[in-house]
N, C-alpha and C positions, 0 to 999 in steps of 0.2 A: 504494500500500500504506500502509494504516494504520500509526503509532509503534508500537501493540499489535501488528502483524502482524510487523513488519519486525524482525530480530533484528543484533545486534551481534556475530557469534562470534569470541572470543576465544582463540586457540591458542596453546600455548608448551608447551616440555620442559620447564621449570623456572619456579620460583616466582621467581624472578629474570627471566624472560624475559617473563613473565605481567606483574610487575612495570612495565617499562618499556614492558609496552603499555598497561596501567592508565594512565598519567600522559598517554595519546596521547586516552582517552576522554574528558575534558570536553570536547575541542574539535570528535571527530567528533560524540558525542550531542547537543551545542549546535545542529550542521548537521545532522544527519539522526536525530531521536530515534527511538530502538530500543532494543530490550528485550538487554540483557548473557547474552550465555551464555557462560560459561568450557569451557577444555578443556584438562589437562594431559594428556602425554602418558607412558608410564611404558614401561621395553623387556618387551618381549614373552616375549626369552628368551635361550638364550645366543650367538644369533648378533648379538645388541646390537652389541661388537664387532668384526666383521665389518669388516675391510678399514679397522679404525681402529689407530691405536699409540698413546697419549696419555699425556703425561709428566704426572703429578699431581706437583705440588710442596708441601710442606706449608710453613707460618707458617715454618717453623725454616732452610727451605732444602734439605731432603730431598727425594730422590723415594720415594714411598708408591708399592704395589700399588694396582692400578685395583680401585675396587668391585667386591663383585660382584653381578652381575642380581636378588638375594635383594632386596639391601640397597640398590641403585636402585630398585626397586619400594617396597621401606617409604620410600625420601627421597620419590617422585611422590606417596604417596597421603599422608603429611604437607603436600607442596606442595600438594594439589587441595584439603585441609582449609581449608590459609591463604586461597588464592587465592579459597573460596567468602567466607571471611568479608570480603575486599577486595571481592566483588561485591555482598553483601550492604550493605555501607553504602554504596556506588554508587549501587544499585540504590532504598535505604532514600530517598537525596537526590535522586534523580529521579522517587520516588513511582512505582516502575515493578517487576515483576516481575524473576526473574533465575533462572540453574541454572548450573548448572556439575559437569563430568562427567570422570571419570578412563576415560581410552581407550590399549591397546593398539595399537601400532606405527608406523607414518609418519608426522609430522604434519600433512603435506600432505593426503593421503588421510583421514587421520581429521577430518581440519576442514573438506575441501572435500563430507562426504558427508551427507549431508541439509541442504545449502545448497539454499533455493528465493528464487524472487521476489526484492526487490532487497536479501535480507540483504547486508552488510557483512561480509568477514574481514579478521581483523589478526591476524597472524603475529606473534608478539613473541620478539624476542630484544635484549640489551642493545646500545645503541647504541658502537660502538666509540669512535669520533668523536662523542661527545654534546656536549661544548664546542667542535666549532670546526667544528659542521655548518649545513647549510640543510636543510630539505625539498626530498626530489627528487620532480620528478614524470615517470616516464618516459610517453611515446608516441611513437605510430609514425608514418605518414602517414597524413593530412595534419596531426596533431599528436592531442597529449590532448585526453579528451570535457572537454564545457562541467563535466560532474559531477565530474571529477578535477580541475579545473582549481580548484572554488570547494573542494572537500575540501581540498587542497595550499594555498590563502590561508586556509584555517580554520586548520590547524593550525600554519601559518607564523606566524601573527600568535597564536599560544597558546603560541608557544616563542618569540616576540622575536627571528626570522630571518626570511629570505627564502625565495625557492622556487627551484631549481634545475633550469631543463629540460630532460631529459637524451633526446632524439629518436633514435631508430633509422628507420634507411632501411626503405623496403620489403621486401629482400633481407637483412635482416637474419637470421642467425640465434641460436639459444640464446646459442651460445659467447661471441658477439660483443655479444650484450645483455649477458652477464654479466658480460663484461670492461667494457663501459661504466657499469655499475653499480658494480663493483668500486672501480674509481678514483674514485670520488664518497663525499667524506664529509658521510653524512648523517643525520639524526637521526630521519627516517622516509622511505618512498619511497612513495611514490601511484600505483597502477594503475589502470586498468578494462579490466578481461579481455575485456570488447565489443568493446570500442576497440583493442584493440593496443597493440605488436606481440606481447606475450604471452600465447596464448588457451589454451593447454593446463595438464595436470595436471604432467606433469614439465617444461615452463618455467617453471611457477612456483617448483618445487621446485629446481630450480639458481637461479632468483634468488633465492629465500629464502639459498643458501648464500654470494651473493655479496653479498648486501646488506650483511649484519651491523650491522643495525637494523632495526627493527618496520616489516611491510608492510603497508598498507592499499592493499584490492582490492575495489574494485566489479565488480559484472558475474560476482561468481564463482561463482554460480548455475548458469551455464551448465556447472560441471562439479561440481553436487550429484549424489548418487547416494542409497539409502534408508539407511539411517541403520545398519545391520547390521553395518558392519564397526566402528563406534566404541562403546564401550561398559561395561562395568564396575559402576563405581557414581557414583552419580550425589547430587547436594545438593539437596536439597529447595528451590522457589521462594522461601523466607521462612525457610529456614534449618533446621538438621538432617541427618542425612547416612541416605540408603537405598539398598539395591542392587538394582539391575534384572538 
């Protein structure tokens, strides 16, 4: 696949999360040049929080009322504003094309659906451990593909650390990946969904919860879908905003 064909899709709930996967692209597009597409996510409705309790603290030391779903939709669609103009000058210094799209509900789901051929996803959220991490690279047996292995020394040697092999058995399941990822502090983790041990939509989405840093996924094609269920409004290739 051509650089023109091949795309970069970029997911996050927040322009903070988009953020620290921005800072992970010069060193994937250095290896594998591809065209940036953004994707913020924004809640769908009021079952946002669903099965969550979350303590907001504000600057002073107070606990604040949790948003509400209104007023998280206006924070995402300011986020996908910022987040196009960060892919716009990305996009402006690698003389390459770019969009980026405000989509309703999962992030999993809404990133993995019209993934084809050997696009790229990056999951982003802030690295918890950004100062005292490595790059993890998990596989399964008989270990990471040759392509996760040289993505994981790209982006090792783009952050001034090393790479971290984190191997699951063959019988390994979700729980037990997760917990293995869990316990690793790391500043991005490197898959390929071909390769193992994590080939599905919801293992990826319990690693996303356990990583808690930006995932890079080759191979996640294999669970693209047409593109219907992500969607909104969308930024213009070269800048400007219209809705689909």
């Amino acid at each position: 696949m051509s650089p023109a064909e091949r795309r970069l899709v970029i997911a996050a709930e927040s322009l903070g999360g988009a953020d620290a996967a921005l800072s992970l692209c010069p060193a994937i597009l250095g290896w594998a040049p591809a065209r940036p597409s953004g994707l913020i996510i924004e809640p769908e409705d009021n079952d946002f929080w669903s099965g969550r309790d979350p303590k907001i603290v504000s600057t002073r030391g107070t606990l604040m009322a949790r948003p509400t779903v209104d007023r998280l939709q206006r924070l995402a669609r300011r986020d996908a504003s910022e987040f196009g103009a960060r892919l716009s000058s990305l996009a402006k210094a690698l003389n390459t094309e770019w969009d980026c799209a405000l989509a309703a509900g999962d992030l999993v789901t809404a990133a993995c659906a019209g993934l084809s051929g050997e696009d790229i996803l990056l999951l982003g959220q802030r690295a918890v451990f950004r100062h005292l991490s490595r790059v993890a690279l998990l596989g399964g047996e008989p270990g990471p593909s040759e392509a996760a292995r040289a993505l994981a020394d790209a982006l090792a040697r783009a952050s001034r650390t090393s790479v971290a092999l984190l191997s699951a058995g063959s019988h390994a399941d979700d729980e037990s990946i997760a917990s293995l990822v869990e316990r690793t502090h790391a500043v991005a983790l490197v898959l390929d969904l071909e390769a193992g041990p994590v080939t599905g939509e919801e293992s990826l989405r319990r690693l996303y919860i356990a990583a808690r840093c930006p995932i890079v996924a080759l191979g996640a094609a294999r669970l693209g879908q047409p593109s219907s269920k992500a969607s909104s409004s969308r930024r213009d290739r070269r800048g400007g905003c219209r809705t689909t």
